[in-house]
C-alpha positions in Angstrom: -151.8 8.9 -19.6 -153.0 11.5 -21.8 -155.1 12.9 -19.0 -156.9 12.4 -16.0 -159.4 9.3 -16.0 -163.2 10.3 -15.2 -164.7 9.0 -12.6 -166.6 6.6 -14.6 -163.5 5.5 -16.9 -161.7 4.9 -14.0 -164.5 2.4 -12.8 -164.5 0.6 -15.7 -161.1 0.2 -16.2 -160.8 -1.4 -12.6 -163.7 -3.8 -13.0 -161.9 -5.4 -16.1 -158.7 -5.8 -14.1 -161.2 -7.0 -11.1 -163.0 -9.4 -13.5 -160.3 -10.5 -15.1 -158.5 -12.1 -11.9 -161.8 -12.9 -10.5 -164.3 -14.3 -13.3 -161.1 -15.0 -15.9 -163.8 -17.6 -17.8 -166.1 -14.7 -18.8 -163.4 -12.3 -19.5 -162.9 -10.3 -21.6 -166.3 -9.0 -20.9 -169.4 -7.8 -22.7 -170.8 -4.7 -23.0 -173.8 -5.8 -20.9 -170.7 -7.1 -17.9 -168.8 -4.2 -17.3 -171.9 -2.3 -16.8 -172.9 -5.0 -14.6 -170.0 -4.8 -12.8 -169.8 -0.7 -12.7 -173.5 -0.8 -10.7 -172.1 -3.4 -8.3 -173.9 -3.3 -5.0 -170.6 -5.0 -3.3 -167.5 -3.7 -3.1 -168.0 -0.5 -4.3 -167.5 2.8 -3.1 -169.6 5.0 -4.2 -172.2 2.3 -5.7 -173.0 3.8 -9.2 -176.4 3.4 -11.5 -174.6 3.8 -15.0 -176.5 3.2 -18.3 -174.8 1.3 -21.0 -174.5 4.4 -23.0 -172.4 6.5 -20.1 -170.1 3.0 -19.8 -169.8 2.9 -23.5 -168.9 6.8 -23.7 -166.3 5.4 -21.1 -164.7 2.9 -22.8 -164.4 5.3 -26.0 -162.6 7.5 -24.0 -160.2 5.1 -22.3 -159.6 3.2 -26.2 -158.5 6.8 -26.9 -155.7 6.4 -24.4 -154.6 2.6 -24.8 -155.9 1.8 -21.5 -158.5 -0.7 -23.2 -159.3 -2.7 -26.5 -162.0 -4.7 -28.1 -161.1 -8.1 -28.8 -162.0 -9.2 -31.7 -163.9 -12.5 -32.4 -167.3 -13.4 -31.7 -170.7 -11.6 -32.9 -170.9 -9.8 -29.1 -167.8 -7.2 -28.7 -165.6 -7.8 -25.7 -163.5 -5.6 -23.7 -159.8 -6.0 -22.4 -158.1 -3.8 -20.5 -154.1 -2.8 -21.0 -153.6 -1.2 -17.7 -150.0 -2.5 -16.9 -148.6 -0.8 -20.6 -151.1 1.7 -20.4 -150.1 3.1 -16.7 -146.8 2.3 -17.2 -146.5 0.8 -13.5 -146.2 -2.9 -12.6 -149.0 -5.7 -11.9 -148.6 -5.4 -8.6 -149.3 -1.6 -8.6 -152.2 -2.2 -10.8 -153.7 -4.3 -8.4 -153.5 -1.7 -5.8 -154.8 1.4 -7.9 -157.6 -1.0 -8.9 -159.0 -1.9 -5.3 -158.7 2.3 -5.3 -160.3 2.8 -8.2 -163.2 0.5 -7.0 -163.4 1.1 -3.3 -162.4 4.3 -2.5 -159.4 5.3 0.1 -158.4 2.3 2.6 -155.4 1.9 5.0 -152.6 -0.1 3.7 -153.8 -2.8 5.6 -157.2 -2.4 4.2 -155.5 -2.5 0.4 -153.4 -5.9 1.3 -156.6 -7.8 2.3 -158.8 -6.3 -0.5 -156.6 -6.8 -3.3 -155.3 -10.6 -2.8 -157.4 -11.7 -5.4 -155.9 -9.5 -7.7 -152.3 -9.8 -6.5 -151.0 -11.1 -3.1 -148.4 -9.1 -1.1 -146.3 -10.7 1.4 -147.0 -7.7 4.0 -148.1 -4.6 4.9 -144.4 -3.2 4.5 -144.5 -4.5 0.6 -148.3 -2.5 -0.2 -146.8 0.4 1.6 -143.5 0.9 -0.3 -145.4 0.7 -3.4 -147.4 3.2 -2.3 -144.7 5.0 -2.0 -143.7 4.7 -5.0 -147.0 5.5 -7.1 -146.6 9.3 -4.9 -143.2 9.5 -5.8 -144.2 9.4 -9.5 -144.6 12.6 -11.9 -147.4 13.1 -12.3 -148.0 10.9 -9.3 -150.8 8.0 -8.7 -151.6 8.0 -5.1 -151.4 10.1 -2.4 -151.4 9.7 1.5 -154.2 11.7 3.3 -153.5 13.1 6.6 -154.9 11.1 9.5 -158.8 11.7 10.3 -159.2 12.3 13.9 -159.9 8.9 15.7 -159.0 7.0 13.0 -155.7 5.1 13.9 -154.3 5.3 10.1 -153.2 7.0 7.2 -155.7 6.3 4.7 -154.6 6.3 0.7 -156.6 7.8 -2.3 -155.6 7.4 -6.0 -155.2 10.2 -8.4 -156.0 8.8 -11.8 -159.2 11.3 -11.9 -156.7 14.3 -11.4 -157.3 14.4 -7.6 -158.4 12.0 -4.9 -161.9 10.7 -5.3 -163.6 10.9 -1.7 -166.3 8.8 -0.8 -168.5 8.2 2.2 -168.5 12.0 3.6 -164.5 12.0 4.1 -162.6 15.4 3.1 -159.1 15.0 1.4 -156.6 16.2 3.6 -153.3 16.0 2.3 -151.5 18.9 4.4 -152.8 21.2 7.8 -152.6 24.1 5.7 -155.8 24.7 4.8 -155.2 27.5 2.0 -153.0 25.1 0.2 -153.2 23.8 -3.3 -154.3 20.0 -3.0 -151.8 17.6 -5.6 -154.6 16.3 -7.5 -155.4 20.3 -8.4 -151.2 20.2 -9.3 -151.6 17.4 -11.2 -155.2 18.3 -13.2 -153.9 22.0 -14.0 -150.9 20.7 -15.2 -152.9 18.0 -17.7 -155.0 21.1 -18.9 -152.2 23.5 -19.4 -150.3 20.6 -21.9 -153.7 20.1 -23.9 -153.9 23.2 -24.2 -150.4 24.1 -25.5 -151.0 21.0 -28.0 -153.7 22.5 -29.2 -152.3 25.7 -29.9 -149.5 24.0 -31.5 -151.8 22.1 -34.2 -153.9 25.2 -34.4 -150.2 27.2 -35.4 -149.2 24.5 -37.5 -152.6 24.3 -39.7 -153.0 28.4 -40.0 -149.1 28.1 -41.3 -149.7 24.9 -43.9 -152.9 26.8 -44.9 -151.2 30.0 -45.2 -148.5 28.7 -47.3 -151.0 26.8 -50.1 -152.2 30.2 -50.7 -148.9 31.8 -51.0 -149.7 34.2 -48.2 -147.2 34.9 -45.1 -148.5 34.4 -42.0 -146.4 36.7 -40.2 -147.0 40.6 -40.0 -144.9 42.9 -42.2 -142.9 45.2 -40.1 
């Protein structure tokens, strides 16, 4: 990815891998449907109230990034999502990132139930070395969050948005250092400090193309 998803992007792009498994008759789907599906009251953590303008600015921003297309066809315009080329990771890890993207962090037990619709693992051991392998990525896709007292496991958050997105009132925790830098904060400064660098780099190359039409150096004379 080009950069991290927004919240909202991220929603959408998980309820047309959701809907695409689920409702495959209506899919691609309508404007009017993935909002529908955004503002779901079920299976959704956090439950959202998006308007059809925020969902469209959405799915703007993830055409930007080849995460999603129009399908052409039709006098209503549809939406398709291209999540497996787009994220560069396999179904299977799609599935999982999805049921993160829609519910929020979940054990790996939680993540094997939730996502059969969308892709069914053989066990725990299978989600969890997947898992595995979206944190061992650069940048990475999921982290592990240290154990929240009581609980008896590890939960697991995506980072898509830059850093894991928390819901229900539970902290990140990825380390029991509390001065430390979280990943996701790794991860989102290292997105802005390669925009930026691009930008500086067209920025260089237009003053130098302008400089040279009007026969002027850009560089300063010793």
């Amino acid at each position: 990815m080009a950069r991290p998803l927004t919240p909202l992007e991220a929603r959408v792009l998980a309820v047309l891998v959701e809907k695409q498994a689920t409702v495959p008759d209506t899919y691609p789907l309508s404007l009017n449907a993935l909002a529908a599906g955004c503002n779901q009251k079920t299976a959704r953590d956090p439950v959202l109230s998006a308007t059809d303008t925020e969902v469209l600015a959405a799915v703007d921003g993830l055409k930007r990034m080849s995460l999603l297309f129009e399908s052409s066809g039709g006098r209503v315009t549809r939406y398709e999502h291209n999540a497996v080329r787009g994220l560069n990771v396999p179904a299977s890890s799609v599935a999982l990132l999805t049921v993160l993207m829609l519910r929020g962090p979940q054990t790996s037990g939680e993540l094997r139930a939730n996502s059969e619709r969308l892709y069914r693992f053989a066990d725990i051991a299978a989600v969890e070395d997947l898992l595995e392998e979206l944190a061992d990525r650069f940048p990475p896709h999921a982290i592990k969050l240290a154990r929240a007292p009581g609980a008896r496991e590890a939960r697991w958050a995506h980072l898509l948005c830059g850093e894991a997105q928390m819901t229900g009132g539970r902290e990140p925790v990825a380390s029991s250092d509390e001065d430390a830098v979280s990943v996701g904060e790794l991860v989102a400064l290292k997105f802005e400090l390669s925009r930026q660098a691009a930008e500086i780099s067209e920025l260089r190359a237009l003053v130098l193309r302008m400089a040279a039409e009007l026969g002027l150096s850009p560089e300063p004379k010793a």
